[in-house]
PyMOL Python script that loads the backbone (N, CA, C, O; Angstrom):
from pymol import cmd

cmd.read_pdbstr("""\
ATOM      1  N   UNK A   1       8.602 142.257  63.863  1.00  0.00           N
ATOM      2  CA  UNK A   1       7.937 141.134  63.239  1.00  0.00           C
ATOM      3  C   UNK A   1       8.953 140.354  62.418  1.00  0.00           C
ATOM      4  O   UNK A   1       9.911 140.891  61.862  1.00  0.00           O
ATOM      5  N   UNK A   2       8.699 139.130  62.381  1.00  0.00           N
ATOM      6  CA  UNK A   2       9.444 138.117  61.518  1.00  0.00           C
ATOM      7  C   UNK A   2       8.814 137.522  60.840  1.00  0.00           C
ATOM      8  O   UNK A   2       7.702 137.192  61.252  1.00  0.00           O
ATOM      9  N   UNK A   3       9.196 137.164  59.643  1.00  0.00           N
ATOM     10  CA  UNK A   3       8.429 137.117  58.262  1.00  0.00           C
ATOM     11  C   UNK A   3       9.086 135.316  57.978  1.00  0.00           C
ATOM     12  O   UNK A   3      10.198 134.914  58.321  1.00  0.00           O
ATOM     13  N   UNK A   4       8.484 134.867  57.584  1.00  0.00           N
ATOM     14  CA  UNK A   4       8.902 133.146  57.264  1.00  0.00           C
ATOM     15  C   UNK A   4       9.250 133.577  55.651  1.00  0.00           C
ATOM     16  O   UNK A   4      10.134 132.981  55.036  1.00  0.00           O
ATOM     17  N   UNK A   5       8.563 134.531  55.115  1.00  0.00           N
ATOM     18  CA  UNK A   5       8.666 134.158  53.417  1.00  0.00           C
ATOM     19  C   UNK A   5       7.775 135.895  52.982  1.00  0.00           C
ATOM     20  O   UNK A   5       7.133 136.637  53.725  1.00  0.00           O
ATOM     21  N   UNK A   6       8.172 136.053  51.242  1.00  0.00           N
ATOM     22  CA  UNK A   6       8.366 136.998  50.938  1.00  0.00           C
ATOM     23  C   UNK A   6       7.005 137.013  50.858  1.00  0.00           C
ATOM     24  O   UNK A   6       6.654 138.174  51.066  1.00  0.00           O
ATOM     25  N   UNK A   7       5.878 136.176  50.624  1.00  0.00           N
ATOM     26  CA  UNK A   7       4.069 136.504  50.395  1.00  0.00           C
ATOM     27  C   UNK A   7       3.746 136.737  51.834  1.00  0.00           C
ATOM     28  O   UNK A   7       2.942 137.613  52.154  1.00  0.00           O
ATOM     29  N   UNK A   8       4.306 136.035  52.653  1.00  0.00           N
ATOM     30  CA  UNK A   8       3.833 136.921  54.438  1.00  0.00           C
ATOM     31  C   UNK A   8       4.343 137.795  54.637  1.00  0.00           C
ATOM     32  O   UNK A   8       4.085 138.166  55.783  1.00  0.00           O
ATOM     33  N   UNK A   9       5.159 138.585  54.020  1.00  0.00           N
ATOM     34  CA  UNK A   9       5.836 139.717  54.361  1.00  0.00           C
ATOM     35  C   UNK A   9       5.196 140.392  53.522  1.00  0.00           C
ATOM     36  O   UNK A   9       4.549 141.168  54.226  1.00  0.00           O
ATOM     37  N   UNK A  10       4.823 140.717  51.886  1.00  0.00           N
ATOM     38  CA  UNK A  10       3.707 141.480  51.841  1.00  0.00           C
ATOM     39  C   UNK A  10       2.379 141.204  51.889  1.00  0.00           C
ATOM     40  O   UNK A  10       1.675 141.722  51.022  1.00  0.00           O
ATOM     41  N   UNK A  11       1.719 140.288  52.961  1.00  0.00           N
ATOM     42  CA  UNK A  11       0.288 140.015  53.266  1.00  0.00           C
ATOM     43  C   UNK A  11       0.345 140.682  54.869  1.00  0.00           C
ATOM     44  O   UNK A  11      -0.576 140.791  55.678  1.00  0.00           O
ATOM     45  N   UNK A  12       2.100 141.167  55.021  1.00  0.00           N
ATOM     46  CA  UNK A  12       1.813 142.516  56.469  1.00  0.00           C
ATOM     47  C   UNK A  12       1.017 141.853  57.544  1.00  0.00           C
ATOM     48  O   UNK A  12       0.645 142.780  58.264  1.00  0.00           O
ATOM     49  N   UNK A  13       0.505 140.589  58.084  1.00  0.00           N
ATOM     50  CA  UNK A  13      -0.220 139.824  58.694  1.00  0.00           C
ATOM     51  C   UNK A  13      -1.252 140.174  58.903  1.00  0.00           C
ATOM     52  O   UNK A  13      -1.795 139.999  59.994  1.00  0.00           O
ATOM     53  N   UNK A  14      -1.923 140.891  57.694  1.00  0.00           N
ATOM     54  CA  UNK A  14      -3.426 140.958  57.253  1.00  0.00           C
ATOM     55  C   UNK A  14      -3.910 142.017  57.075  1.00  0.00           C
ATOM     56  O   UNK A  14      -5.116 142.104  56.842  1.00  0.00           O
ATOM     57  N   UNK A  15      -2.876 143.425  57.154  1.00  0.00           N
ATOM     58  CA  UNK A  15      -2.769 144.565  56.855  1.00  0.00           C
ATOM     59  C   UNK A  15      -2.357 144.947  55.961  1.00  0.00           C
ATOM     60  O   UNK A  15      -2.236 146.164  55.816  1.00  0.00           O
ATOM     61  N   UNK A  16      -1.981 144.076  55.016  1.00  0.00           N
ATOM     62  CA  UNK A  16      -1.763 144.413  53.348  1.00  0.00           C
ATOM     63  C   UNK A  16      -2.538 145.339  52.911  1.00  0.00           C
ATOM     64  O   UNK A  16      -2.006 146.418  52.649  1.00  0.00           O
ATOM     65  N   UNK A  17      -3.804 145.209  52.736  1.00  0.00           N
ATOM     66  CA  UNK A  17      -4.329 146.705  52.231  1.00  0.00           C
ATOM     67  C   UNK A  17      -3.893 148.229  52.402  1.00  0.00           C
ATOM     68  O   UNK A  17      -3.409 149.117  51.700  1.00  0.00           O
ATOM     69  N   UNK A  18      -4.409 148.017  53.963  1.00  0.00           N
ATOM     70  CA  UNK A  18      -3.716 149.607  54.764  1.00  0.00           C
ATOM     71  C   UNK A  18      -2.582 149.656  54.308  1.00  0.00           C
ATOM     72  O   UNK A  18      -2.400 150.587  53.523  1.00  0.00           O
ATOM     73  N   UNK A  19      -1.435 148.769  54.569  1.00  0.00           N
ATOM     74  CA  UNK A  19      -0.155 149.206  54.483  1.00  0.00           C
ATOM     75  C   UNK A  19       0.306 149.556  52.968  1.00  0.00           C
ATOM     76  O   UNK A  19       0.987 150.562  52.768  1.00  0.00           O
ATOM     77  N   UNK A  20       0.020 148.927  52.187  1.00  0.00           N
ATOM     78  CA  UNK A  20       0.053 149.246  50.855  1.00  0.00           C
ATOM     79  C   UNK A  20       0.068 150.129  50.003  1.00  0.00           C
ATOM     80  O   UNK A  20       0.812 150.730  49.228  1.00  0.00           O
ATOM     81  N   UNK A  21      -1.467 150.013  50.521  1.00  0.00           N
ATOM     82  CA  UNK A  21      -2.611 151.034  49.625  1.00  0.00           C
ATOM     83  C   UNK A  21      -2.302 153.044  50.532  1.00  0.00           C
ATOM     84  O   UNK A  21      -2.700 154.122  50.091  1.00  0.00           O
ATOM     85  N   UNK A  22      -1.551 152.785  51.714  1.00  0.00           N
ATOM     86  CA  UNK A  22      -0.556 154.161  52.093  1.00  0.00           C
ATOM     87  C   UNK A  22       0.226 154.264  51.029  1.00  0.00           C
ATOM     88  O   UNK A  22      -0.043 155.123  50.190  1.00  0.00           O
ATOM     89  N   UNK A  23       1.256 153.476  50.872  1.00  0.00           N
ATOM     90  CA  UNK A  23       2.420 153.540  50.656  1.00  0.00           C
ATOM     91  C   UNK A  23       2.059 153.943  49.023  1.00  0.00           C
ATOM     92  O   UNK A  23       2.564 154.931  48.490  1.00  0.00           O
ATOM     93  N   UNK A  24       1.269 153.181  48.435  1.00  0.00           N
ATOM     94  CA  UNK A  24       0.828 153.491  46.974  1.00  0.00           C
ATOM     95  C   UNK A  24       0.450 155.245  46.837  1.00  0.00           C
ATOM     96  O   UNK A  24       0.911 156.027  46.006  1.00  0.00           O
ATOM     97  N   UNK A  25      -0.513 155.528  47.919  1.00  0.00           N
ATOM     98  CA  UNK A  25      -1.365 157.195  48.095  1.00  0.00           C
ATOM     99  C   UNK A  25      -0.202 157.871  47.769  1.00  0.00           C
ATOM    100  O   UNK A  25       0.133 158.650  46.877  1.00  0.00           O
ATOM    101  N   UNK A  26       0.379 157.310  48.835  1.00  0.00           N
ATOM    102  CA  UNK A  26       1.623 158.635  49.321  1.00  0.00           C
ATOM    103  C   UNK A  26       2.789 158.534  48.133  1.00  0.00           C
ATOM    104  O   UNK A  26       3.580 159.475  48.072  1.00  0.00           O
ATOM    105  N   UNK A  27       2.914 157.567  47.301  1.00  0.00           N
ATOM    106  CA  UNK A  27       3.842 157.361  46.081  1.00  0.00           C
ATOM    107  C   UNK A  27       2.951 158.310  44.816  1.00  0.00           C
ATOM    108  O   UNK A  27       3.541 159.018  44.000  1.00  0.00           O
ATOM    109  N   UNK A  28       1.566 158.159  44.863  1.00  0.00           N
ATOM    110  CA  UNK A  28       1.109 159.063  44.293  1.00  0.00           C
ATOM    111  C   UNK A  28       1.174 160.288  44.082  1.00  0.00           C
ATOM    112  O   UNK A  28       1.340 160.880  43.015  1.00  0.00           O
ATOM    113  N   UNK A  29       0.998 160.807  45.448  1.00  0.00           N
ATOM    114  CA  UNK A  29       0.648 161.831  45.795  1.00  0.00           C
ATOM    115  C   UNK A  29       2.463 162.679  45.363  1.00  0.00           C
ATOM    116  O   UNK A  29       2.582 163.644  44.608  1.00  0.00           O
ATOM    117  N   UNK A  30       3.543 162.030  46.029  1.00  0.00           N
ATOM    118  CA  UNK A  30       4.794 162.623  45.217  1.00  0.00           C
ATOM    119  C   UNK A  30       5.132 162.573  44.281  1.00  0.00           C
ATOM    120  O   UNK A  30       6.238 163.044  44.014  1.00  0.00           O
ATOM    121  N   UNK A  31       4.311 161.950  43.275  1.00  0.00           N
ATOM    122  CA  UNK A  31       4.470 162.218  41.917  1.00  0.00           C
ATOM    123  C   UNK A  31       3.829 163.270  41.171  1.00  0.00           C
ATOM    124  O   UNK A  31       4.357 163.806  40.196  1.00  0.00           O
ATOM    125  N   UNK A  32       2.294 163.672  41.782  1.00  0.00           N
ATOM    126  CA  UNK A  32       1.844 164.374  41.510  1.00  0.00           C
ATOM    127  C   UNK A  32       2.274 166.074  41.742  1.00  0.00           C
ATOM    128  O   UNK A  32       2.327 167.068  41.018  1.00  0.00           O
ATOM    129  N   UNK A  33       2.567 165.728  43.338  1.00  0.00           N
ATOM    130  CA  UNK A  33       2.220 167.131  43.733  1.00  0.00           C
ATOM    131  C   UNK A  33       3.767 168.393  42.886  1.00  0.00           C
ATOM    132  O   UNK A  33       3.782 169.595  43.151  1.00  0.00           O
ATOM    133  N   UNK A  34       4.548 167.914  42.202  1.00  0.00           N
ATOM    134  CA  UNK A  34       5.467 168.622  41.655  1.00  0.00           C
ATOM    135  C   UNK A  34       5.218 168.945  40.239  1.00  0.00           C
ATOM    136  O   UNK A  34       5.984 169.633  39.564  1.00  0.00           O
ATOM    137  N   UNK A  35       3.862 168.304  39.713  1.00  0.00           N
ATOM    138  CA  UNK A  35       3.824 168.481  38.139  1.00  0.00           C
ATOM    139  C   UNK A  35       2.793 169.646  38.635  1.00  0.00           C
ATOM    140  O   UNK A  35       3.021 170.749  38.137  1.00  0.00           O
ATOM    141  N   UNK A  36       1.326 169.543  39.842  1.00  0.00           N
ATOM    142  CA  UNK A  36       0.475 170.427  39.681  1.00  0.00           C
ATOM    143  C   UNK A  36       1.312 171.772  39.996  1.00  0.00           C
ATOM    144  O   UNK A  36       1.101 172.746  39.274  1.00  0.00           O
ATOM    145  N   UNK A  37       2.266 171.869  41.057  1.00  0.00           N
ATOM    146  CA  UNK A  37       3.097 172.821  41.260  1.00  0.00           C
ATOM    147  C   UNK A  37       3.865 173.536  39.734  1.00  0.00           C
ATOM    148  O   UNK A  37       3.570 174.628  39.249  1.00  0.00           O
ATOM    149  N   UNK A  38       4.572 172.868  39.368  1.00  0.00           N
ATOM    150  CA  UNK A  38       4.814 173.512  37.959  1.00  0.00           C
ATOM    151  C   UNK A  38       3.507 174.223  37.192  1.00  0.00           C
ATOM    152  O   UNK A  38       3.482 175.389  36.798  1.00  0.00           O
ATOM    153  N   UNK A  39       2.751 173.537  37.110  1.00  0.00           N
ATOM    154  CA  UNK A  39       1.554 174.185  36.385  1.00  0.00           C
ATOM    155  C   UNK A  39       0.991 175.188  37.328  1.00  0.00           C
ATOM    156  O   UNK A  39       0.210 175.972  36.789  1.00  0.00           O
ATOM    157  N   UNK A  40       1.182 175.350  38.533  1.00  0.00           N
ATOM    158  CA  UNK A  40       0.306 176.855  38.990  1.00  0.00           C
ATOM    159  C   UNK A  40       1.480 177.846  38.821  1.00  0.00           C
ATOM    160  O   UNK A  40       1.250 178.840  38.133  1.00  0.00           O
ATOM    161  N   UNK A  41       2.733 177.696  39.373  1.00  0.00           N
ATOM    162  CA  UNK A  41       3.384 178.133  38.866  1.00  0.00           C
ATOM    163  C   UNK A  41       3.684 179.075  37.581  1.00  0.00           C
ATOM    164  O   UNK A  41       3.897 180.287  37.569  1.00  0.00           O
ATOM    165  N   UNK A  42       3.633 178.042  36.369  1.00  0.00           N
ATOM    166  CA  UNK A  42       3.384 178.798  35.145  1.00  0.00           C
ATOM    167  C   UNK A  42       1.786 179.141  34.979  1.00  0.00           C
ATOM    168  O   UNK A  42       1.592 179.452  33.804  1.00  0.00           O
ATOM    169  N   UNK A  43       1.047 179.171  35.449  1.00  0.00           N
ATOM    170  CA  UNK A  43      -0.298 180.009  35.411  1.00  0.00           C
ATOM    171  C   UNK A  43       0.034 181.333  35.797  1.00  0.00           C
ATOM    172  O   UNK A  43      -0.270 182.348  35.171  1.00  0.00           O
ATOM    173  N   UNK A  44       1.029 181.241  37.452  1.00  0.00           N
ATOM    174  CA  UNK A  44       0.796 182.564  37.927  1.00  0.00           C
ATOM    175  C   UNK A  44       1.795 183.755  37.511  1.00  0.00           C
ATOM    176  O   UNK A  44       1.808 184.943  37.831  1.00  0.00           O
ATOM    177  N   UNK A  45       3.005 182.640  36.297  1.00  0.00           N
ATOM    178  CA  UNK A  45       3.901 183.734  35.801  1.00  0.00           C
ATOM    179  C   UNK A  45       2.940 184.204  34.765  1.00  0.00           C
ATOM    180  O   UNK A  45       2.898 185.434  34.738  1.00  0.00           O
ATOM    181  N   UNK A  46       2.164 183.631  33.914  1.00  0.00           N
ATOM    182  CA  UNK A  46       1.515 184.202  32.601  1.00  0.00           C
ATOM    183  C   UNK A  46       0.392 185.102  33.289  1.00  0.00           C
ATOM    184  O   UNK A  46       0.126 186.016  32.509  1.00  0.00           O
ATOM    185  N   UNK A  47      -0.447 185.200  34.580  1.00  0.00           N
ATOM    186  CA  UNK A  47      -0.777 185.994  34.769  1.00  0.00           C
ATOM    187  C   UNK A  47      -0.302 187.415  35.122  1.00  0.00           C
ATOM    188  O   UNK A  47      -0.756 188.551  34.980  1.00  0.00           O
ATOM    189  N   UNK A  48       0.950 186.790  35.712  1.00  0.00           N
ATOM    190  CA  UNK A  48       1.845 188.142  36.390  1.00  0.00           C
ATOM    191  C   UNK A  48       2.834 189.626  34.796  1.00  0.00           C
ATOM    192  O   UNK A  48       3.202 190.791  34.645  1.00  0.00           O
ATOM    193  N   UNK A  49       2.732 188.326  34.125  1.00  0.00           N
ATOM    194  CA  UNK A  49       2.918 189.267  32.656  1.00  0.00           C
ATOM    195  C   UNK A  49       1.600 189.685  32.069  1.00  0.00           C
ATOM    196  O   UNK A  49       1.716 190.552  31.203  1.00  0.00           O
ATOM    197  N   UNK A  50       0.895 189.454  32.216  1.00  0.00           N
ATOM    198  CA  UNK A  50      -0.269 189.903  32.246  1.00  0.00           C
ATOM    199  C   UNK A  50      -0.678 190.867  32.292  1.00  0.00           C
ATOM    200  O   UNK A  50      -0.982 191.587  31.342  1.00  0.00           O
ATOM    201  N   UNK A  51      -0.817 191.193  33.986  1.00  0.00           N
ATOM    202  CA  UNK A  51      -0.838 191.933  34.430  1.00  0.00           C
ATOM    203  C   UNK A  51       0.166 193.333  34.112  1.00  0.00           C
ATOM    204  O   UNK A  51      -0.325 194.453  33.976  1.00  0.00           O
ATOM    205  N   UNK A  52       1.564 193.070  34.027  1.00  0.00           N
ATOM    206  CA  UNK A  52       2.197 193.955  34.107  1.00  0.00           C
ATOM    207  C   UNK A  52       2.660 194.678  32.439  1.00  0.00           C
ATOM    208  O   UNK A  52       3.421 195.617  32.205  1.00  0.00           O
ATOM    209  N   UNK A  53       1.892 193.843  31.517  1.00  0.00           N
ATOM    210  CA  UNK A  53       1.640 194.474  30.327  1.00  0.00           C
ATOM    211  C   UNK A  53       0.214 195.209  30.314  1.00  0.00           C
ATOM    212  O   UNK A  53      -0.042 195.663  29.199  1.00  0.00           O
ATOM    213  N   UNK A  54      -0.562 195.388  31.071  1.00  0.00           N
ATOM    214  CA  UNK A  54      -2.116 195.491  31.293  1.00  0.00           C
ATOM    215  C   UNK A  54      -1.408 196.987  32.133  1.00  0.00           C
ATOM    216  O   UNK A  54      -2.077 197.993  31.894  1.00  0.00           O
ATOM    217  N   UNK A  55      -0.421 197.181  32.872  1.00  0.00           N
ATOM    218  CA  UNK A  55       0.170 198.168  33.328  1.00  0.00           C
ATOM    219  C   UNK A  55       0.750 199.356  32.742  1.00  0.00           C
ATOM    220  O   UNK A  55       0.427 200.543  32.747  1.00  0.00           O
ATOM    221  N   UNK A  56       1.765 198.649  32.203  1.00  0.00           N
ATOM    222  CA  UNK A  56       2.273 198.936  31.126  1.00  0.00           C
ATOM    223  C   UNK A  56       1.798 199.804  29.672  1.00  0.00           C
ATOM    224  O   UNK A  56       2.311 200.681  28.976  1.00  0.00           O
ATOM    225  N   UNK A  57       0.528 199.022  29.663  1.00  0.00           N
ATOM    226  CA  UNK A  57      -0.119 199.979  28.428  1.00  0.00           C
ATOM    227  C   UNK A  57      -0.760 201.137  28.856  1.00  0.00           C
ATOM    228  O   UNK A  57      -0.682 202.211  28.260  1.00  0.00           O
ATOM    229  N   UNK A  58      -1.653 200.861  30.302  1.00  0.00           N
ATOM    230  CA  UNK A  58      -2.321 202.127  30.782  1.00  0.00           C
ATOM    231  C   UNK A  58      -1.251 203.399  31.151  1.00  0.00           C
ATOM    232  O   UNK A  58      -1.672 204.538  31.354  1.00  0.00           O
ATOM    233  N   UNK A  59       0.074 203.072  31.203  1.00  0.00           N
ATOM    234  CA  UNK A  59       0.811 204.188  31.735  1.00  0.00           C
ATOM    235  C   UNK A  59       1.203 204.669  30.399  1.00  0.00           C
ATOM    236  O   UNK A  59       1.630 205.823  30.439  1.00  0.00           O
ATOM    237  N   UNK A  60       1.190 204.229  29.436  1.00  0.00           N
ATOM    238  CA  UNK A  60       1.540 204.356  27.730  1.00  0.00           C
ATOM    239  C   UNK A  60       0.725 205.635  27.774  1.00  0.00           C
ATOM    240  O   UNK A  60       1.228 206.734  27.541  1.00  0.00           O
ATOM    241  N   UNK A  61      -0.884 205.404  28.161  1.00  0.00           N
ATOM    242  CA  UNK A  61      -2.011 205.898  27.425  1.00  0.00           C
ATOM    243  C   UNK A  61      -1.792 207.140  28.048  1.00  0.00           C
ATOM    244  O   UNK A  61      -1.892 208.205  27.439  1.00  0.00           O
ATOM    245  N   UNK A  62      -1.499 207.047  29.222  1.00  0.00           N
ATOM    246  CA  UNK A  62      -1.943 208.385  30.350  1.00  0.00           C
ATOM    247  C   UNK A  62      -0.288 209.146  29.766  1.00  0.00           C
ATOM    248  O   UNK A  62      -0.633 210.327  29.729  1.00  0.00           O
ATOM    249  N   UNK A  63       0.740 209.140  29.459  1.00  0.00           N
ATOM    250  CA  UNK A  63       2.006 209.404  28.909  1.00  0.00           C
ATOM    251  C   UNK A  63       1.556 210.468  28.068  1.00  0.00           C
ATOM    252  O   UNK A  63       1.221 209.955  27.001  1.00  0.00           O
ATOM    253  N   UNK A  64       1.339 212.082  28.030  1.00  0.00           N
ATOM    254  CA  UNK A  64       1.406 212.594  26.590  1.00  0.00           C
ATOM    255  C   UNK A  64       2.449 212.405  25.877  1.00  0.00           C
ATOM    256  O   UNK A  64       2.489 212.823  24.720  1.00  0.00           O
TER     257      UNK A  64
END
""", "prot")
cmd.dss("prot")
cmd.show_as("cartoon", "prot")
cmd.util.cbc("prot")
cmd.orient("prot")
């Protein structure tokens, strides 16, 4: 495609929305998906100490 000017080139020849409103999702979506990752992440280390202090104490108890 050949574009006369920079408002027909983003009016995409009438697919501005679609094309856009992708490009916006998907700009979203890589911004997001590395912060929710950090956060399960540190959920599943604080569970995993958790757990292994929850271990930890029961082998304490059973220890004469």
């Amino acid at each position: 495609m050949n574009w006369g000017s920079a408002s027909e080139f983003f009016a995409m020849g009438g697919h501005a929305l679609y094309v856009w409103g992708s490009y916006g999702a998907c700009a979203l979506l890589m911004v997001v998906e590395p912060i929710l990752a950090r956060k399960r992440r540190s959920q599943a280390l604080t569970e995993l100490k958790r757990e292994i202090r929850a271990n930890q104490d029961s082998q304490d108890e059973t220890t004469p």
